[in-house]
VOBA-1610 file (N, C-alpha, C; in pm, whole numbers, padded with zeros to 5 digits, always signed):
BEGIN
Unk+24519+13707+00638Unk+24596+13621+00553Unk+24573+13474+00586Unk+24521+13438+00699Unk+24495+13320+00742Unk+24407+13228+00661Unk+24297+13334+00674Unk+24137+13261+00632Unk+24166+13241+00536Unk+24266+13354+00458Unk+24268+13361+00250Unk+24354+13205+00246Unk+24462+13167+00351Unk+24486+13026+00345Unk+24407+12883+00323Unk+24301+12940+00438Unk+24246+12827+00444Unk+24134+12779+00315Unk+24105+12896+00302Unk+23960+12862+00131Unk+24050+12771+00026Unk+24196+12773-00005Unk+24293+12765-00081Unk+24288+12581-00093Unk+24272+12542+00046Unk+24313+12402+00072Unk+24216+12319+00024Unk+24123+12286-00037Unk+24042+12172-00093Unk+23943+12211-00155Unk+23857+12072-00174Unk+23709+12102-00278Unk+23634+12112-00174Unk+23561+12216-00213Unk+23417+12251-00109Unk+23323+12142-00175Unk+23225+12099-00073Unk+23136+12032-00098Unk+23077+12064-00204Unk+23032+12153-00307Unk+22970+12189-00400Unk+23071+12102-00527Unk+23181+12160-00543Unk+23288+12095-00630Unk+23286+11963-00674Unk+23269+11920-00542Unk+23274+11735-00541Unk+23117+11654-00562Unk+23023+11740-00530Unk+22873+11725-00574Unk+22891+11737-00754Unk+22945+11861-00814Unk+22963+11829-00917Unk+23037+11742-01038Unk+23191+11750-00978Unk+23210+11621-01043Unk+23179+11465-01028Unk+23085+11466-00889Unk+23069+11313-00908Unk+22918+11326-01010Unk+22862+11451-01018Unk+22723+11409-01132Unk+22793+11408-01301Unk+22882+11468-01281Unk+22993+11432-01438Unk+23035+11327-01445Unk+23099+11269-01321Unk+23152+11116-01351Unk+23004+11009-01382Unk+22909+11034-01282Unk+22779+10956-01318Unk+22744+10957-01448Unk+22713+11042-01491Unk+22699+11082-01651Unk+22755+11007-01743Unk+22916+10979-01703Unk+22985+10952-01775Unk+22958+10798-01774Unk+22914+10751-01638Unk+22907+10613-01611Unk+22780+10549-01677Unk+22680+10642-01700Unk+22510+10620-01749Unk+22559+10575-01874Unk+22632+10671-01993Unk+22617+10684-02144Unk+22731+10576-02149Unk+22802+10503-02071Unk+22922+10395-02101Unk+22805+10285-02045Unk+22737+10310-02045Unk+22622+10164-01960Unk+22559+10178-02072Unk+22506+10242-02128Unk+22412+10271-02237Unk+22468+10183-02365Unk+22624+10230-02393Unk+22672+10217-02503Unk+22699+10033-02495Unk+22714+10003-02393Unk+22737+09849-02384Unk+22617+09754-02429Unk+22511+09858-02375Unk+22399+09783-02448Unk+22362+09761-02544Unk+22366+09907-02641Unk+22367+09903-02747Unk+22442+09795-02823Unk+22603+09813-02784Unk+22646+09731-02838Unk+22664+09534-02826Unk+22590+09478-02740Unk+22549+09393-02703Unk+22460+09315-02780Unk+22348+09446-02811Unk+22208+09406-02891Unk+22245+09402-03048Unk+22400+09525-03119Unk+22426+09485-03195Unk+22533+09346-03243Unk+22560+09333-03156Unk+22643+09214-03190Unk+22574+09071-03150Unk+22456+09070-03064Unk+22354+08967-03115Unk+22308+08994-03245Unk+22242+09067-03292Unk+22227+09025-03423Unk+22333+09043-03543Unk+22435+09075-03500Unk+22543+08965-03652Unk+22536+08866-03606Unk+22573+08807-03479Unk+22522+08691-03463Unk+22493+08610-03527Unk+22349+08631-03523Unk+22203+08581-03563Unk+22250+08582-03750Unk+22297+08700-03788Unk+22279+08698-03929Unk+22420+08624-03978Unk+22540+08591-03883Unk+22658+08501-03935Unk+22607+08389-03944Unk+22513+08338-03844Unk+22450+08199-03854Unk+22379+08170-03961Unk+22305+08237-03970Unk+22184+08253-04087Unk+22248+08284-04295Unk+22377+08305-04293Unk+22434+08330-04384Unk+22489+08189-04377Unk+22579+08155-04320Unk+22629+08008-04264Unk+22569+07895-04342Unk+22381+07913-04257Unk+22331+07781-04296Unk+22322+07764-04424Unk+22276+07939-04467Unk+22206+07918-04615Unk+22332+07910-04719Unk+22427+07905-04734Unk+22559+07878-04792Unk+22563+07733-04802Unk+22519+07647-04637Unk+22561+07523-04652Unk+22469+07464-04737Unk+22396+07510-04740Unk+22221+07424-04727Unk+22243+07442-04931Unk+22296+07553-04989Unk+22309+07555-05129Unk+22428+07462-05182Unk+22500+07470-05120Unk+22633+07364-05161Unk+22601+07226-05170Unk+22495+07165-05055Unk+22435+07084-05031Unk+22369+07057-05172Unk+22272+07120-05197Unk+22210+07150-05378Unk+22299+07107-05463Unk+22398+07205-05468Unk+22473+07196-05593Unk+22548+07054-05584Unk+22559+06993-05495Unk+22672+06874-05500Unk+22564+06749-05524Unk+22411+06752-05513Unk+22304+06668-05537Unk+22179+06697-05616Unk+22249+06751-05748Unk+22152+06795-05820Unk+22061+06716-05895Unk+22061+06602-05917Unk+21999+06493-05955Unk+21865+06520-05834Unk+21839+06587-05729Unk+21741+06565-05616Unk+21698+06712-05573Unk+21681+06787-05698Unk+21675+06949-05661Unk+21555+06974-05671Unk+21442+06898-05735Unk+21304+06918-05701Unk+21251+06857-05540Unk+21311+06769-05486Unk+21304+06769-05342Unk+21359+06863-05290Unk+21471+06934-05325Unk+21452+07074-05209Unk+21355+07161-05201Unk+21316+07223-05346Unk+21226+07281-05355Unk+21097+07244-05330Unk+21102+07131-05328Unk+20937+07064-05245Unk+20928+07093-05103Unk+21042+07105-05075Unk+21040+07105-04917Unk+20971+07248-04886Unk+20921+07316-04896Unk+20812+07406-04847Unk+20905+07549-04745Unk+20839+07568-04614Unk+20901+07632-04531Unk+20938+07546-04403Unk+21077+07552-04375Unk+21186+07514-04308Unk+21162+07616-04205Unk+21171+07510-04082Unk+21217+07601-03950Unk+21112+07566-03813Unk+21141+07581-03733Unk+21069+07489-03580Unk+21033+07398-03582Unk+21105+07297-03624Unk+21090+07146-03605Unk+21005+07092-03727Unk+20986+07146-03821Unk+20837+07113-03949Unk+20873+06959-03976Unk+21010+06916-03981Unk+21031+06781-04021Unk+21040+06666-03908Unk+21045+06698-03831Unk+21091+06634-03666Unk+21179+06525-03674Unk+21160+06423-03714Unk+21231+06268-03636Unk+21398+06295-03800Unk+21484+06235-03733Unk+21565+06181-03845Unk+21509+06125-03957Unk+21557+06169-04086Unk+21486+06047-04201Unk+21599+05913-04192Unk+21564+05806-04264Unk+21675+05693-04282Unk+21638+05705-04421Unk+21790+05643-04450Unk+21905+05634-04385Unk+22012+05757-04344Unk+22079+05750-04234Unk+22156+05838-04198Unk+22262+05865-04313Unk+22221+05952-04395Unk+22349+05949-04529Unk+22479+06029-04455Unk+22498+06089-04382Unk+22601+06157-04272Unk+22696+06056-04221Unk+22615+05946-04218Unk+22701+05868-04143Unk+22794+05740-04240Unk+22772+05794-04372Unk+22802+05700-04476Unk+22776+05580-04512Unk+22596+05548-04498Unk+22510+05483-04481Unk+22514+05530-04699Unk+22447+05393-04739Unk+22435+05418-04908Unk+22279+05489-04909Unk+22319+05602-04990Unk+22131+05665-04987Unk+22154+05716-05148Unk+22035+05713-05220Unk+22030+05753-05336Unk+21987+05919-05318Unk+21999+05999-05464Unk+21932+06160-05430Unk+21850+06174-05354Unk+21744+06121-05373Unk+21641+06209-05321Unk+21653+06177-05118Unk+21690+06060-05069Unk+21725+06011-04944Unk+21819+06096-04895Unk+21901+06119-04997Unk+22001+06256-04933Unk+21955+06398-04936Unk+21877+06451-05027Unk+21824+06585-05011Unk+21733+06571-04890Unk+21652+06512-04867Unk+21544+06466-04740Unk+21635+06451-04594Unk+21781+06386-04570Unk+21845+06437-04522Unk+21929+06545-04454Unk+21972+06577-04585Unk+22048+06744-04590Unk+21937+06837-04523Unk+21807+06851-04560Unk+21675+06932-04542Unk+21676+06900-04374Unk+21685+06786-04360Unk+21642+06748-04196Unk+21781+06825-04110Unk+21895+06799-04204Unk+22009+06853-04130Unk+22030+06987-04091Unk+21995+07099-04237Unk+22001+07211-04185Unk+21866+07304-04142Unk+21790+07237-04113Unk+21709+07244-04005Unk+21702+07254-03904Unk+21778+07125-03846Unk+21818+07081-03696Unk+21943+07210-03694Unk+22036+07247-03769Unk+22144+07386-03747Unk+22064+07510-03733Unk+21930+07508-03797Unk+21859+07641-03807Unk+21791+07645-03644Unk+21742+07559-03606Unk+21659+07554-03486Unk+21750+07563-03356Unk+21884+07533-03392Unk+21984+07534-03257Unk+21993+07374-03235Unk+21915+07305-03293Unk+21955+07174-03227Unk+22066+07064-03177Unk+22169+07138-03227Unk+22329+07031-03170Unk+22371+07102-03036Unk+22283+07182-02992Unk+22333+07276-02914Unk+22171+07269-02801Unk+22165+07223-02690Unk+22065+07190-02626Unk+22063+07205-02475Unk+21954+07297-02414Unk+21917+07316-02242Unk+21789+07223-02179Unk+21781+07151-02165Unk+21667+07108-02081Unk+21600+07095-02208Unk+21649+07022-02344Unk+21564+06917-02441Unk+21546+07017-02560Unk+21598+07152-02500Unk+21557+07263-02633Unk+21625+07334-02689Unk+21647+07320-02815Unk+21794+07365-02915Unk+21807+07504-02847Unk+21908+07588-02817Unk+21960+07685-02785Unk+22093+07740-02851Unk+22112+07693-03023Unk+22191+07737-03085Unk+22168+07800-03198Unk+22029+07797-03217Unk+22002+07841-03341Unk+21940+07996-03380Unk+21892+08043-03468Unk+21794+08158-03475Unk+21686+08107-03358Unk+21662+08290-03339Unk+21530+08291-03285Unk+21418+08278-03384Unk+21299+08197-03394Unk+21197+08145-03470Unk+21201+08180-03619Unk+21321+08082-03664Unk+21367+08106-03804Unk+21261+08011-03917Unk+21291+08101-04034Unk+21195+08023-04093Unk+21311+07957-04238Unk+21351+07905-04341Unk+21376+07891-04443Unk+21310+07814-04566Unk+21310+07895-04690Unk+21248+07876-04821Unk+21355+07838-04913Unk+21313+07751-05012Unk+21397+07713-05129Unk+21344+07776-05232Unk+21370+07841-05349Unk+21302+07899-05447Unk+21409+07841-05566Unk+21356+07784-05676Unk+21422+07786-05796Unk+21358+07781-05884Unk+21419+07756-06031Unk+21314+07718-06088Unk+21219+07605-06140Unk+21109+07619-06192Unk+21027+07557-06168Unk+21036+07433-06254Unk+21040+07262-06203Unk+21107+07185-06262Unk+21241+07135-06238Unk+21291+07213-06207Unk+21447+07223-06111Unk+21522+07205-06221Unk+21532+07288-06365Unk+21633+07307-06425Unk+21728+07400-06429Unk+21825+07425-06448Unk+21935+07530-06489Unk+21888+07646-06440Unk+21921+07717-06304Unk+21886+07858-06359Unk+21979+07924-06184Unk+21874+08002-06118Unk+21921+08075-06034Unk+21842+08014-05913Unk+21892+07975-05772Unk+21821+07880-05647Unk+21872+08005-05561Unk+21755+07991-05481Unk+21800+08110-05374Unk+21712+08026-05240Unk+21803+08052-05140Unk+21817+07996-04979Unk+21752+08160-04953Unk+21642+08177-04886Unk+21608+08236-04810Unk+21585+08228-04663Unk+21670+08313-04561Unk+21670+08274-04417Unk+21565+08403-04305Unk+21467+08372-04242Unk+21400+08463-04190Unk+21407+08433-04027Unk+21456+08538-03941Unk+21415+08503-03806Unk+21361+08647-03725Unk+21387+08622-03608Unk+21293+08737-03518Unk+21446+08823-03460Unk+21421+08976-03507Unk+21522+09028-03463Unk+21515+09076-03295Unk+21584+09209-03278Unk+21537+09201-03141Unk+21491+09345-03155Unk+21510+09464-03244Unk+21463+09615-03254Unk+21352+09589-03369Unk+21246+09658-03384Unk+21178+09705-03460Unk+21213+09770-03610Unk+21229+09739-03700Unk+21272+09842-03837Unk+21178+09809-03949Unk+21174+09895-04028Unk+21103+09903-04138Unk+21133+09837-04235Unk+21094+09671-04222Unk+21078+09556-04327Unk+21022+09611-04509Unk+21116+09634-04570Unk+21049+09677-04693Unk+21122+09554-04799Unk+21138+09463-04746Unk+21194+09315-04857Unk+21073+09261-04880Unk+21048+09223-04999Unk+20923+09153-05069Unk+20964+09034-05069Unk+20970+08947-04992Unk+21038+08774-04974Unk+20897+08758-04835Unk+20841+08627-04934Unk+20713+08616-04830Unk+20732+08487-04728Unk+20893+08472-04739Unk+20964+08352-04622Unk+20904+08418-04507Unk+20829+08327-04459Unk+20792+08347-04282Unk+20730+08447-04214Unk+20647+08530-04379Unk+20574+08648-04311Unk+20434+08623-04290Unk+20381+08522-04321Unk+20264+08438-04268Unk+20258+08424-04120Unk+20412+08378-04080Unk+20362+08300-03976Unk+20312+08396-03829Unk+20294+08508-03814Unk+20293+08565-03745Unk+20380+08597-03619Unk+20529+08513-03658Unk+20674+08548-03513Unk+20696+08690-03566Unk+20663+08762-03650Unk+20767+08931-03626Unk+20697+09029-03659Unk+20548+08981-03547Unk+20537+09131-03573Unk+20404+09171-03664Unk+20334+09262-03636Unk+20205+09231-03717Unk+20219+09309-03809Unk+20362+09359-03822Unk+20405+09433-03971Unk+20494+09342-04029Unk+20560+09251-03965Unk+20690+09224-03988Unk+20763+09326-03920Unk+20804+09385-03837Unk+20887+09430-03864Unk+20975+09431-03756Unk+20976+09295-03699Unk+21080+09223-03626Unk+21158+09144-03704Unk+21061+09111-03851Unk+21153+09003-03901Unk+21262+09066-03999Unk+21405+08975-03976Unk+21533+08986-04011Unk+21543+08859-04146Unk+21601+08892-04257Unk+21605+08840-04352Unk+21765+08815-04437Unk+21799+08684-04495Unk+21903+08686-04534Unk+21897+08612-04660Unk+21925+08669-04784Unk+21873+08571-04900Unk+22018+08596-04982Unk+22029+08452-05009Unk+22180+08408-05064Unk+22155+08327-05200Unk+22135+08407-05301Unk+22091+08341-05431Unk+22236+08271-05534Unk+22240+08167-05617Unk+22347+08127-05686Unk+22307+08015-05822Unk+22354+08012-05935Unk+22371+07962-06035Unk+22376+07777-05991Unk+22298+07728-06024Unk+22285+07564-06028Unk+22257+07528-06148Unk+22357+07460-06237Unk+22280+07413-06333Unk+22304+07205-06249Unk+22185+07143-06276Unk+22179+07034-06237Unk+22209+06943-06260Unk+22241+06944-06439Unk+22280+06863-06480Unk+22397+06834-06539Unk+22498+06889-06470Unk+22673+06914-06488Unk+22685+06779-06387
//
């Protein structure tokens, strides 16, 4: 009756070998899941920003439509393409006519696309990773539909099947694309309201 006491009293070494490889387990797939969710919440991130700019960057349009063939001249947007400030600083409530202010606005949300108000050792650190942005309207810049297209480098691999040729030249995502992340925010401008 003794011995049958004593087996009674604790975890044999085997017991405790096993639940600590259950608790490990448990500790691996909660390490796992943080990552995951880490990598997904960098890219909303990436795509709140990128919705952000291209919202501002159209309002910008619509409130200077007299100067909407300078947006659309402006080509592809993104890693510095415009570099220095233009003058006059129209931000600063300096007098600038349309087109001085679209050439502005362009330089502005640029400098938001690249990270630039936000800076480490001289180099924007607020913005997309190697974003690109396109103006598309129509041709002439009358009445119709303007679409802000925003392209940057995601961080997973997926199967790019958007026909928007914003920033698939440039070779940042991928020799399919299919790093690159896309955000296109199209809206009604007529210009001459």
């Amino acid at each position: 009756m003794l011995t049958h006491r004593l087996r009674l009293r604790g975890f044999s070494l085997i017991e405790l070998l096993i639940a600590l490889i259950v608790f490990s387990i448990g500790l691996l797939a909660i390490a796992g899941l943080q990552t995951v969710s880490k990598q997904a919440n960098y890219e909303a991130i990436q795509r709140t920003a990128a919705a952000q700019i291209a919202f501002g960057l159209l309002e910008d349009i619509r409130m200077n439509g007299d100067a909407v063939n300078v947006y659309l001249a402006a080509g592809e947007l993104g890693g510095g393409s415009i570099g220095t400030e233009p003058a006059p600083n129209c931000k600063s409530g300096a007098e600038c006519n349309a087109a001085q202010k679209a050439a502005h606005d362009l330089w502005f949300w640029e400098q938001a696309l690249d990270g630039n108000s936000e800076t480490n050792g001289g180099a924007g650190t607020g913005g997309l990773v190697m974003p690109a942005l396109c103006i598309t309207g129509p041709a002439g810049g009358g009445p119709g539909i303007y679409q802000v297209t925003i392209a940057w480098r995601g961080t997973a691999s997926i199967n790019n099947a958007v026909a928007n040729a914003c920033g698939s030249a440039s070779g940042n995502y991928g020799g399919a694309n299919e790093f690159r992340r896309i955000i296109q925010i199209p809206t009604y401008i007529d210009p001459i309201i």
